[in-house]
C-alpha positions in Angstrom: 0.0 0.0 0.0 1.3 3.3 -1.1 1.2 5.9 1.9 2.0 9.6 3.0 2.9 10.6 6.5 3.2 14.6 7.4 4.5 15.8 10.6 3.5 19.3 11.2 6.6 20.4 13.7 7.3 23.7 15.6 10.2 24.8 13.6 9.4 22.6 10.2 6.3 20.8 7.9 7.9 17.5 6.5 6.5 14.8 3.8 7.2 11.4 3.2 5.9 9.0 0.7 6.4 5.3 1.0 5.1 2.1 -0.2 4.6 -0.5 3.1 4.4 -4.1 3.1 5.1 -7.1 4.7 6.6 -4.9 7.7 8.7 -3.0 5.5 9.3 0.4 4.3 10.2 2.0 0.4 10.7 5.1 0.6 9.9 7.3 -2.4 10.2 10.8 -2.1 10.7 12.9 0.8 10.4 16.9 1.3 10.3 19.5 3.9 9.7 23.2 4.2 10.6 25.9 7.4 7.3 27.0 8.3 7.5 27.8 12.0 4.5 27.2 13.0 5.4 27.4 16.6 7.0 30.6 16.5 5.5 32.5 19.6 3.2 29.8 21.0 5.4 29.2 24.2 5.0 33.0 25.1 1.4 34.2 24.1 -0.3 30.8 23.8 -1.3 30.8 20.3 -0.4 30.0 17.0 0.3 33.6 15.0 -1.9 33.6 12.2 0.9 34.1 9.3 2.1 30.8 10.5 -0.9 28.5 10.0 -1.4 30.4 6.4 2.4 29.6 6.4 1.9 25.6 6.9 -1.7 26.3 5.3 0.3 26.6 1.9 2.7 24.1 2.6 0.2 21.4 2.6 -1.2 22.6 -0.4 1.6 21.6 -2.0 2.1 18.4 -0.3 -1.2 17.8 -1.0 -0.9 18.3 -5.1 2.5 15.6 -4.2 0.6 13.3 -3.2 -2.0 13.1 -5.7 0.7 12.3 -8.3 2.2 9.5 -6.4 -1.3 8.2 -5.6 -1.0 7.9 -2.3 -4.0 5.5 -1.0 -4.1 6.8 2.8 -2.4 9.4 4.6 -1.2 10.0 8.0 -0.7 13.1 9.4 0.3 14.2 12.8 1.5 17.5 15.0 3.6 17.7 18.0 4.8 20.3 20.3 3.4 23.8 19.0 -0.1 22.6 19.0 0.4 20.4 22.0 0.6 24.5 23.5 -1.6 26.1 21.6 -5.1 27.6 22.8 -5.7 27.9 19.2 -5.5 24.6 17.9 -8.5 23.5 16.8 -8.7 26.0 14.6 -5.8 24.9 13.0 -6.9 21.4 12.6 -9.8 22.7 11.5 -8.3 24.7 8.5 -6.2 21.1 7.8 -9.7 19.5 7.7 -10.5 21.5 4.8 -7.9 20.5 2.9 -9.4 16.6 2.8 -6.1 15.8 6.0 -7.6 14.7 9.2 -4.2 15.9 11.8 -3.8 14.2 15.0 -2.1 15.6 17.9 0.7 13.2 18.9 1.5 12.6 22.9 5.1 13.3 23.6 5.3 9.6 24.5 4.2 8.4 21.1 6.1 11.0 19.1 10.1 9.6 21.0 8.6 6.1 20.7 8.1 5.9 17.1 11.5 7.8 16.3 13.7 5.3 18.7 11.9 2.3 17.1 12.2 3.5 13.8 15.9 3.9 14.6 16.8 0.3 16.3 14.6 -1.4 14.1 16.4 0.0 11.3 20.1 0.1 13.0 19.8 -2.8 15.1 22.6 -2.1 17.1 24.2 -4.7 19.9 24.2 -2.2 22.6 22.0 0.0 24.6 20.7 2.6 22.3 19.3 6.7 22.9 17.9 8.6 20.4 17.6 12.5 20.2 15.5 13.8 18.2 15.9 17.9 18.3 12.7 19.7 16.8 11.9 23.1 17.2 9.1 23.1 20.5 10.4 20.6 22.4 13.3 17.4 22.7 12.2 13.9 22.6 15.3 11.6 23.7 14.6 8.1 24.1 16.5 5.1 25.3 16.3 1.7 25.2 17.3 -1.8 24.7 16.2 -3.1 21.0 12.8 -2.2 20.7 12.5 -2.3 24.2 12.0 1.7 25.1 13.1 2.2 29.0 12.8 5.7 29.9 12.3 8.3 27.5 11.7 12.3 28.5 10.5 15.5 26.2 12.1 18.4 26.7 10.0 21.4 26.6 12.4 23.2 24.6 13.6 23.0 21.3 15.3 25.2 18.4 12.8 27.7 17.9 12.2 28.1 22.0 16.0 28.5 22.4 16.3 31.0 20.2 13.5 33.3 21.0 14.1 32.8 24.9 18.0 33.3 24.5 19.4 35.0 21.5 18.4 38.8 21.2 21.8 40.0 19.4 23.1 39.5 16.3 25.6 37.9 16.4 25.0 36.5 19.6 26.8 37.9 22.3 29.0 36.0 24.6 27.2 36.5 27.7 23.7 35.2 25.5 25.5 32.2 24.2 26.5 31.2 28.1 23.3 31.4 29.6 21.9 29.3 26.5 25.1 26.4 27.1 23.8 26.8 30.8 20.0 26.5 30.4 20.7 23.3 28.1 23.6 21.7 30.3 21.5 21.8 33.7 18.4 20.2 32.1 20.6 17.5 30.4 22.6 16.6 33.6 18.8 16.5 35.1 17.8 14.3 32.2 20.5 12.2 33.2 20.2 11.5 36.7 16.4 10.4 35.9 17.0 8.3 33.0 19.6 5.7 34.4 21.5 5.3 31.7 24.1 2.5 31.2 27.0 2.3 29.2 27.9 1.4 26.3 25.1 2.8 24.3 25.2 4.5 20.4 23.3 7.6 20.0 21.4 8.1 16.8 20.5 12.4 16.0 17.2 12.7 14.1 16.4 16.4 12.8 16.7 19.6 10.7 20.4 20.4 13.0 22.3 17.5 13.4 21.7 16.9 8.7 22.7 20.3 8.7 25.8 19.7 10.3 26.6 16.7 7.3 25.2 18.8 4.6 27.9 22.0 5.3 30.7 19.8 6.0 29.9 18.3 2.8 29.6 21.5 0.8 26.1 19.5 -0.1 24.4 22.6 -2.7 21.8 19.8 -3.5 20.9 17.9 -0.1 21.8 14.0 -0.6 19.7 11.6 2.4 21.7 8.9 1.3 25.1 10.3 2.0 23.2 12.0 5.3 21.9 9.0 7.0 24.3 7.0 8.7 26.9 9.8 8.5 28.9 9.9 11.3 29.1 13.5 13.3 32.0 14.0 15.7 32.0 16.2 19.0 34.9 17.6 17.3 32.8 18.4 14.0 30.1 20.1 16.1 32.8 22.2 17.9 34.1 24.0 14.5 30.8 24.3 12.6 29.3 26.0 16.4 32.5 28.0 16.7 31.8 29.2 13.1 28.4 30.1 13.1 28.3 32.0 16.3 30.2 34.3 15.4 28.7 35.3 12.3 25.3 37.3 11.3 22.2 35.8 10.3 22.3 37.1 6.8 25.9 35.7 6.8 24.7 32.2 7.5 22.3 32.3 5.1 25.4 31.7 2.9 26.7 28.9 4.0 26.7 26.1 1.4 24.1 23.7 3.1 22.7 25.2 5.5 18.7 26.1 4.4 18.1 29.6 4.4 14.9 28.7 6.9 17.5 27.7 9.3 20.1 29.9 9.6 18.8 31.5 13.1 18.2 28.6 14.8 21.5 26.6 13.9 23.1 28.2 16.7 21.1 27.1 19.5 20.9 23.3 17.5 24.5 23.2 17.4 24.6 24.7 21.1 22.6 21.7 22.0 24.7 19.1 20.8 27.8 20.3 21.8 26.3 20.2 25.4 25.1 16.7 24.6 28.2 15.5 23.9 29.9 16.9 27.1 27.0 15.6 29.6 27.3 12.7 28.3 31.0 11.9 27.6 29.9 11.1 24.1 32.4 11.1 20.8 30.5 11.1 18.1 26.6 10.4 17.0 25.0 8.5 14.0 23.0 11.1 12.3 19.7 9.5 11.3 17.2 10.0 8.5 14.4 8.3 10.5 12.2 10.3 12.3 8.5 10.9 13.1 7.7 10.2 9.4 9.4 6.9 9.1 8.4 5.8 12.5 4.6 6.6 11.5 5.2 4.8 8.5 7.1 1.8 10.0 4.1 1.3 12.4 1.7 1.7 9.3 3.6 -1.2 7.3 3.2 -3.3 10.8 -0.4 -3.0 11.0 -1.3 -3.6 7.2 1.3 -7.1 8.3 -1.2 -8.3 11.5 -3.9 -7.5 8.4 
């Protein structure tokens, strides 16, 4: 069966078409767009009008997509924004009209379908955490196999980092401490709760830790293939962090891979990771292709198998 899965995020609206069977996942075609949807919500409440019209035309789009590839169902789901938002129903009322019924997904469901999307796929022979950085809120997950132990969102992500830290631009130093500061004492929390055991691999899902691959890599055209799997060093996170901090916005708009969309927010992503790394004495993470859109999926192809 042919399907499409859309997660409506904080920071971005992403698409992916797959054929499922059998317990398995083809994927065909995948796209994504910056439409901050989120942008505000944690401070006033509500989702800003020009952002629905922004994911409003978005799915549009999608929605002409998946008409071509004749898509037979699709899933669609929202996390963290409208998880906040007073306003929400009226946002899922404006998806309605466009033929997509949008469910909100629970924090739990959202960092359970991305770490089993991961070890299924991975299968790695250790202990395994994922981290999936989106642009509301954190989801990091840990586990062994498919067996999820303790998992934890974060109610803060890109977009809430930025708005709630940076105010200069560049950043000053004294705005980039107190954002390392925020991020390390929830982390070294996050850690006490979560009992976690080495050894364990970490597997990055989201818009910062690919944008990390696709500058080192000079990618002008984003490749997933040479993304997923690519292995990101604490080392590699230090110089592209170093880099970007210090320059303007409209600077980083230059930078050959980084999305235009994204070139505010990179600095708290890559702030995040760096402080990752630290709290958790960890070298280098697996950056992974496999998100909330081929954890919706994988679940969908596991369903249509149990018929």
């Amino acid at each position: 069966m042919r399907i499409a899965t859309i997660d409506i995020g904080t920071n971005s609206t992403r698409m992916l078409i797959a054929d499922v069977e059998n317990g398995q996942v083809k994927p065909l075609f995948k796209t994504g767009k910056v439409t901050r949807l989120g942008q505000g919500v944690k401070k006033n409440g509500y989702l800003l009008k020009e952002s629905i019209e922004r994911t409003i035309k978005v799915l549009e789009e999608f929605k002409k997509i998946i008409e071509r590839y004749e898509a037979e169902k699709v899933i669609a789901v929202t996390t963290e924004a409208a998880r906040l938002a007073k306003n929400a129903d009226e946002f899922l009322n404006r998806v309605k009209e466009l033929g997509i019924e949008l469910k909100i997904l629970s924090d739990r469901e959202e960092a359970e379908l991305v770490y089993i999307a991961n070890v299924f796929h991975f299968k790695p022979s250790v202990s395994a955490m994922t981290v999936d950085l989106g642009g509301g809120s954190t989801e990091i997950a840990y586990g062994e196999g498919e067996r999820l132990l303790y998992y934890e969102s974060l109610k803060f992500g890109v977009v809430v980092l930025l708005e709630n830290f940076i105010h200069s631009d560049p950043p000053t130093e004294e705005e980039f401490t107190n954002l390392e500061g925020f991020i390390k004492n929830n982390l070294e929390n996050f850690k006490k709760r979560a009992g976690i055991k080495e050894p364990f691999v970490v597997y990055g899902v989201g818009g910062t830790i690919t944008s990390v691959v696709a500058m080192e890599e000079r990618m002008t055209v984003y490749d997933t293939d040479k993304v997923h799997g690519y292995t990101v060093t604490y080392s590699l996170i230090k110089k592209w962090y170093k880099k970007v901090v210090s320059m303007k916005t409209e600077e980083r708009k230059n930078i050959v891979g980084l999305e235009a969309g994204r070139a505010d927010v990179i600095v708290p992503g890559l702030a995040f990771f760096k402080v990752f790394c630290e709290v958790f004495d960890v070298d280098k993470i697996t950056v992974s292709e496999l998100g909330l859109l081929y954890g919706l999926a994988l679940k969908e192809a596991r369903r249509c198998q149990k018929g």
